[in-house]
C-alpha positions in Angstrom: -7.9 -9.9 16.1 -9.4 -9.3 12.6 -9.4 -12.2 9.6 -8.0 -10.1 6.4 -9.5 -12.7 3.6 -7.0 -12.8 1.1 -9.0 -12.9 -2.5 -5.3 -14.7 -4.2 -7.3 -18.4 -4.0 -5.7 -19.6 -0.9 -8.1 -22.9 0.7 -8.5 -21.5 4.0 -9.0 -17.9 6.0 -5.7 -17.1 7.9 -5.4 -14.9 11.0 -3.2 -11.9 10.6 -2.6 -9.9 13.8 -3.0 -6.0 13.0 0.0 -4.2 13.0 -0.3 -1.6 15.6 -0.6 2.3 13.6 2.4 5.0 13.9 1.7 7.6 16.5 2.5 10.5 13.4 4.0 10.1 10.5 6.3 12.6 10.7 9.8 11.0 9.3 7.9 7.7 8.2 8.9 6.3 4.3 5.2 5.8 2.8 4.8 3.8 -0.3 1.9 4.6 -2.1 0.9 1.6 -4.4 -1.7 1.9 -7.5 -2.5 -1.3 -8.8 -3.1 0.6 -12.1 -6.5 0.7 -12.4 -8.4 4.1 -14.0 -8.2 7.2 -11.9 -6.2 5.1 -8.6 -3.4 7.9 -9.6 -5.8 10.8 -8.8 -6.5 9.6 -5.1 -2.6 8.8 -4.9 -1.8 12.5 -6.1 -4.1 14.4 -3.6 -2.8 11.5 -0.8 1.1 12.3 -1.4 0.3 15.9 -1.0 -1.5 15.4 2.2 1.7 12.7 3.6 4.4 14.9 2.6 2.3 18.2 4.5 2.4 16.1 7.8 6.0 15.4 7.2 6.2 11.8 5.6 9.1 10.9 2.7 6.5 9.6 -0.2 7.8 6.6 -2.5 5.7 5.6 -5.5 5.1 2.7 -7.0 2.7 0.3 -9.6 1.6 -3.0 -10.5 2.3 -4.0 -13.9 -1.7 -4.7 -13.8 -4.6 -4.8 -11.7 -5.6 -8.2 -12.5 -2.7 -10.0 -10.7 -1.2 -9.8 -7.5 1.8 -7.3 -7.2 5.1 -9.4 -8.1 7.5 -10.6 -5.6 10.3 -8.5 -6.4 8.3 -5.5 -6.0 6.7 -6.6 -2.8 10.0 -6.7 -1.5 11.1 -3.5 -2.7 8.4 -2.2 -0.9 8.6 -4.1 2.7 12.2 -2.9 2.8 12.4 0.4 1.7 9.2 1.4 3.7 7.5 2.0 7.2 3.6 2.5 5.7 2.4 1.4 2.1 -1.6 2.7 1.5 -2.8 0.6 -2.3 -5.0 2.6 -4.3 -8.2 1.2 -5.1 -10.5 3.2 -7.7 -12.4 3.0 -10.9 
């Protein structure tokens, strides 16, 4: 079991169980997520190339800004049109 520590201001550390990773990816729908902060695009770009070489359908998509969590409607977008979503962190 790992403790994911959620940095949104919740009062307490809540345990998550992991879920358990894809055998391939071949046929999986990836999101890839930038949270819109400088250069997160660049490691998204070289990532979808490397996804779609091993067979996975790429979907895009952005926060508004990187300074607030991602909002509900396109969290949702995201859990139900996807298998895998991978967030871009950079600076």
């Amino acid at each position: 079991m790992t403790t994911v520590l959620d940095p949104t201001a919740k009062k307490s550390a809540e345990a998550i169980e992991r879920v358990a990773r894809p055998s391939s990816l071949d046929g999986l729908r990836v999101g890839l997520l930038d949270i819109s902060k400088p250069r997160g695009d660049k490691f998204l770009n070289r990532l979808e190339e490397r996804l779609t070489d091993v067979g996975a359908t790429v979907t895009r998509y952005a926060k508004p800004t990187f300074a607030k969590p991602a909002p509900v409607d396109l969290r949702h977008e995201i859990a139900t049109n996807c298998d895998a979503v991978i967030e871009a962190l950079a600076d």
